[in-house]
TORLO-552989 format. One line per 3 residues: their letters; for each residue x, y, z of C-alpha. Coordinates in Angstrom, 2 decimals. Each point is the difference from the previous one (the first is absolute). Layout:
N
a = X/Y/Z  ... .
//
This chain:
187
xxx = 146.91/13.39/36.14  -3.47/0.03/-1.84  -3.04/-1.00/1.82 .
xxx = -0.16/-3.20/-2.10  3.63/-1.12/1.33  -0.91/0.83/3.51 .
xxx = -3.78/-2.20/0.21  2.49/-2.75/-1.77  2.68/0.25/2.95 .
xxx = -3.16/-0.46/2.28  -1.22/-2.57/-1.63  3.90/-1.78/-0.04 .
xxx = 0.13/0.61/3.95  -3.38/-1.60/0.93  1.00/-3.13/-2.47 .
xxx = 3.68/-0.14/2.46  -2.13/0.54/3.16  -1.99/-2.55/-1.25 .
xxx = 2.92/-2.19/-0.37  1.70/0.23/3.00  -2.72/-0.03/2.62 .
xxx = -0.92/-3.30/1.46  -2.60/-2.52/-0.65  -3.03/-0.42/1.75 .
xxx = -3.16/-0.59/-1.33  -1.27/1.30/-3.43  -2.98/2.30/-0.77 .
xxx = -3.00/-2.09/1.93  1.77/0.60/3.47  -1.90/1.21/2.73 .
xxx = 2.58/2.49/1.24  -0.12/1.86/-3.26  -3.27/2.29/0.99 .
xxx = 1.83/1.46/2.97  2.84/0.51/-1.50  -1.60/1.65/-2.43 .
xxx = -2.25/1.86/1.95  3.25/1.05/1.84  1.54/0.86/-3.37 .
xxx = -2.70/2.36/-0.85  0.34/2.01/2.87  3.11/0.66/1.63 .
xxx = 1.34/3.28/-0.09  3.32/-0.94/-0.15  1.89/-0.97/-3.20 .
xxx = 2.79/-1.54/2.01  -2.96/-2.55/1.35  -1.66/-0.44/-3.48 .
xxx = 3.28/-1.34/-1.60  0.06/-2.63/3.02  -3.69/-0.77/-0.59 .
xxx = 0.87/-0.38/-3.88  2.50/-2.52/0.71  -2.43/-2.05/2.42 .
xxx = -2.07/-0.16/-2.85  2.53/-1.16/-2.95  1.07/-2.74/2.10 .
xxx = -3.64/-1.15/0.31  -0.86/0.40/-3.30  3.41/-2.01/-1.07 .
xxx = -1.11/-3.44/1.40  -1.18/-2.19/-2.53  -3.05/-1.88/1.00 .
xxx = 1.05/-3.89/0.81  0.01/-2.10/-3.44  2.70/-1.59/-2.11 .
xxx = 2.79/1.80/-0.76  -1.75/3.32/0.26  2.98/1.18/2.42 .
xxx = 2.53/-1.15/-1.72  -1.49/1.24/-3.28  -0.33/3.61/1.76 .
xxx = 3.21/-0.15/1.34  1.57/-0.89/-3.28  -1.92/2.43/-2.07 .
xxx = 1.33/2.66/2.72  3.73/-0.64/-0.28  -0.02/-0.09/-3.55 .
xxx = -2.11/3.24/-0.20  2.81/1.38/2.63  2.85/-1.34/-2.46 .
xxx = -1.58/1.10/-3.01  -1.11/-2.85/-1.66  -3.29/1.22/-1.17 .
xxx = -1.37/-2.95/-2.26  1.67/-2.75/2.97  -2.22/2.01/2.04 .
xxx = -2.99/0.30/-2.27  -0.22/-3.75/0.45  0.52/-0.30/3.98 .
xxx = -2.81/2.57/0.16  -2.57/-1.87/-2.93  0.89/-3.12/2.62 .
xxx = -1.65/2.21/2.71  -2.93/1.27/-1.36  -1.00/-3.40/-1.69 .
xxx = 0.58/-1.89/3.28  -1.47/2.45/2.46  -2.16/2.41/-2.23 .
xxx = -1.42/1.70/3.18  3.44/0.83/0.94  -0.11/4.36/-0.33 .
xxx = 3.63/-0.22/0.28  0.87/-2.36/-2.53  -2.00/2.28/-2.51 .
xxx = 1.52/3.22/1.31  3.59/-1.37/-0.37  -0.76/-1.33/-3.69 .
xxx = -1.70/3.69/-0.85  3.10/1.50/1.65  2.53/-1.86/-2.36 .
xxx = -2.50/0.49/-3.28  -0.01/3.75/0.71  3.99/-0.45/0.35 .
xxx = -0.25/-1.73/-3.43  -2.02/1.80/-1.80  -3.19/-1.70/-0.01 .
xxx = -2.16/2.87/1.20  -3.08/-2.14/-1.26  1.05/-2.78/2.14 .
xxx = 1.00/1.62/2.72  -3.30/2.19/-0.16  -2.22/-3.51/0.82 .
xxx = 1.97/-1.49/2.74  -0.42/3.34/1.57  -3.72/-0.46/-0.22 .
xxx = 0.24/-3.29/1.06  2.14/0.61/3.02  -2.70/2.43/0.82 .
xxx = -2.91/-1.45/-0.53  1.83/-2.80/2.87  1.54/2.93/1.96 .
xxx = -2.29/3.21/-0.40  2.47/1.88/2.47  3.34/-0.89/-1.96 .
xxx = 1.53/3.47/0.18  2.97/-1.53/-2.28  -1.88/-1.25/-2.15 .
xxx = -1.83/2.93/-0.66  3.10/2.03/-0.12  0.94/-2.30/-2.47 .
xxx = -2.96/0.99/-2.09  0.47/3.31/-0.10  3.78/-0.50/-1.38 .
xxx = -1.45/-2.39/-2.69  -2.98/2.97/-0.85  2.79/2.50/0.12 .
xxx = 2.10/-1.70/-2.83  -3.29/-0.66/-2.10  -0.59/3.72/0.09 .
xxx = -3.12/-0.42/1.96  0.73/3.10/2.80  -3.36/0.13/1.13 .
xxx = -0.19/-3.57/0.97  3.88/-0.21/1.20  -1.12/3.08/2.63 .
xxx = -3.34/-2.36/1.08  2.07/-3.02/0.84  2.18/2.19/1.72 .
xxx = -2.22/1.97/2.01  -1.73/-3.81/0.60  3.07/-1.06/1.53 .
xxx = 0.38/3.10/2.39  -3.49/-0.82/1.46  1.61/-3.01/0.84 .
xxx = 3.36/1.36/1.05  0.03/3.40/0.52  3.81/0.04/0.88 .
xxx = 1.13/-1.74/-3.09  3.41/1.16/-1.11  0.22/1.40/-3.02 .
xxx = -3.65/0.82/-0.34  -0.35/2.90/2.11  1.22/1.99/-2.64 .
xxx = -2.42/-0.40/-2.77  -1.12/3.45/-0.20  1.53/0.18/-3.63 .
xxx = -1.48/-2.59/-1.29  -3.59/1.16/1.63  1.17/3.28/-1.90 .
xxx = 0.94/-1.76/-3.26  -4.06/-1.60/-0.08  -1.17/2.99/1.09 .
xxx = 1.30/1.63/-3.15  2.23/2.02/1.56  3.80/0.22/-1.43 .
x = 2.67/-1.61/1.55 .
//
């Protein structure tokens, strides 16, 4: 399996994490320092993962507003049955209605990366960053989207960004090749 395949399978299993995990709150709750703080230093991988989830189901709860739930919810189970465009719609909902919503923007850059629009994708990253600085997915996210534009250099700094954030991230630990690859080393 090639690095690229592996940072997309991480990328795949924060999306389902993100998923599954309960609502709570979204990015503006209170709790979210803590847990972060928490997140950035345990020693303990086990307890990271745990931490992770915490966070995803914060992060998941649309801010109150018209049919900005149902709109995420809907964009979400058509993403899940692979009904990108049906999707691409729920998600445009979200971001239109609620456009300080991180999620909604990290969801809709999640599904343009899965459709090819690397472009698109690229700026709702930004965006979901610019609302949640400390968006370790969404900064994953990034570095796939740099990866497939050829852009090493800047795929290894969103990585590396991410792992200040969440040092146990699976799937990232291992980036040594890719360090090696900018680094001009062979591979």
């Amino acid at each position: 399996m090639t690095l690229r395949d592996q940072l997309k399978l991480l990328v795949v299993a924060a999306f389902c994490l993100g998923i599954a995990a309960p609502a709570s709150a979204d990015q503006t709750d209170p709790r979210l320092d803590a847990l972060f703080a928490e997140l950035g230093t345990t020693g303990s991988a086990e307890r990271a993962q745990a931490v992770e989830a915490r966070i995803w189901s914060i992060w998941l709860e649309p801010p109150a507003g018209v049919g900005v739930a149902d709109a995420m919810q809907r964009g979400l189970r058509m993403m899940s049955l692979g009904q990108g465009h049906d999707a691409l719609r729920a998600f445009d909902a979200v971001v239109t209605v609620a456009p300080d919503y991180a999620e909604g923007w990290n969801k809709r850059a999640t599904l343009r990366y899965a459709l090819g629009d690397l472009t698109g994708s690229a700026e709702d990253i930004q965006r979901t960053l610019v609302l949640e600085p400390r968006h370790f997915g969404a900064l994953s996210g990034l570095g796939l989207v740099r990866l497939a534009q050829d852009r090493p250099a800047d795929a290894l700094a969103a990585f590396e960004a991410a792992l200040k954030i969440h040092p146990h991230l699976p799937g990232l630990a291992n980036i040594e090749a890719l360090r090696d690859r900018v680094r001009g080393k062979p591979l």
